[in-house]
C-alpha positions in Angstrom: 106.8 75.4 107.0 106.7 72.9 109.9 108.6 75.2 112.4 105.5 77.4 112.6 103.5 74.7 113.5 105.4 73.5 116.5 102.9 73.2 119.2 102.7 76.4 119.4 100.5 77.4 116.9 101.8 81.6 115.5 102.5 82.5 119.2 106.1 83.7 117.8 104.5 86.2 115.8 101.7 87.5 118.8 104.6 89.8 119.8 104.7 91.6 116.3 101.2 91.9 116.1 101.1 93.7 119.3 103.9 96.2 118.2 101.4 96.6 114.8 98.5 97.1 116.6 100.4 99.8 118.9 102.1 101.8 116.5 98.9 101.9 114.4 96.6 103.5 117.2 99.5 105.6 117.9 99.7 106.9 114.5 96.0 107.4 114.7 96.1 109.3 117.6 98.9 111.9 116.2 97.2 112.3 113.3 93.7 113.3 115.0 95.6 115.7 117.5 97.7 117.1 114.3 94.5 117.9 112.6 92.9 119.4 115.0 96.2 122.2 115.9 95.3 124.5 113.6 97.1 125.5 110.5 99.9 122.9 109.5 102.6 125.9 109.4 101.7 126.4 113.4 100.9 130.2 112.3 97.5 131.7 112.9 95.5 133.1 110.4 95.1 137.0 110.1 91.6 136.5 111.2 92.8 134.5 114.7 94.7 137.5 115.5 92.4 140.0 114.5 90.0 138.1 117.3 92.2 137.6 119.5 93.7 141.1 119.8 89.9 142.3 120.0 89.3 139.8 123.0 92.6 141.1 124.6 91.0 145.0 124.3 94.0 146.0 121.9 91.7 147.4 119.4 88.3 149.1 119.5 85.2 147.1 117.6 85.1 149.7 115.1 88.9 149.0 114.3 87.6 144.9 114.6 84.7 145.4 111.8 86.6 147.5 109.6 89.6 145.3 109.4 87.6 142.2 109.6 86.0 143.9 106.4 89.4 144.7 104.6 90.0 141.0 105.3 87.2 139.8 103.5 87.2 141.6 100.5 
């Protein structure tokens, strides 16, 4: 074990800790952005579109609340 403690202390490992500590926050990161996408198949739910085509004026409130209803039940 005497060629890790050459002088130079575990400076021949700093660079492998940096990589670690890189990759971990990475990781982190893509996993907070993931989770916060939306559904994991990337599809919206029938409810998203239902809201959204009401928002774009392709359907009437009426046509909203009823199907918004059938939705529900």
């Amino acid at each position: 074990m005497g060629w890790m403690w050459n002088g130079n202390g575990h400076m021949g490992w700093m660079p492998f800790g940096w990589m670690l500590g890189v990759v971990l926050v990475v990781a982190i990161v893509w996993v907070l952005l993931r989770s916060k996408r939306g559904p994991p198949n990337g599809r919206d739910s029938p409810r998203d579109i239902l809201q959204r085509r009401f928002a774009k004026g392709e359907i009437d409130g009426e046509t909203y609340k009823r199907t918004l209803a059938d939705l529900e039940d």
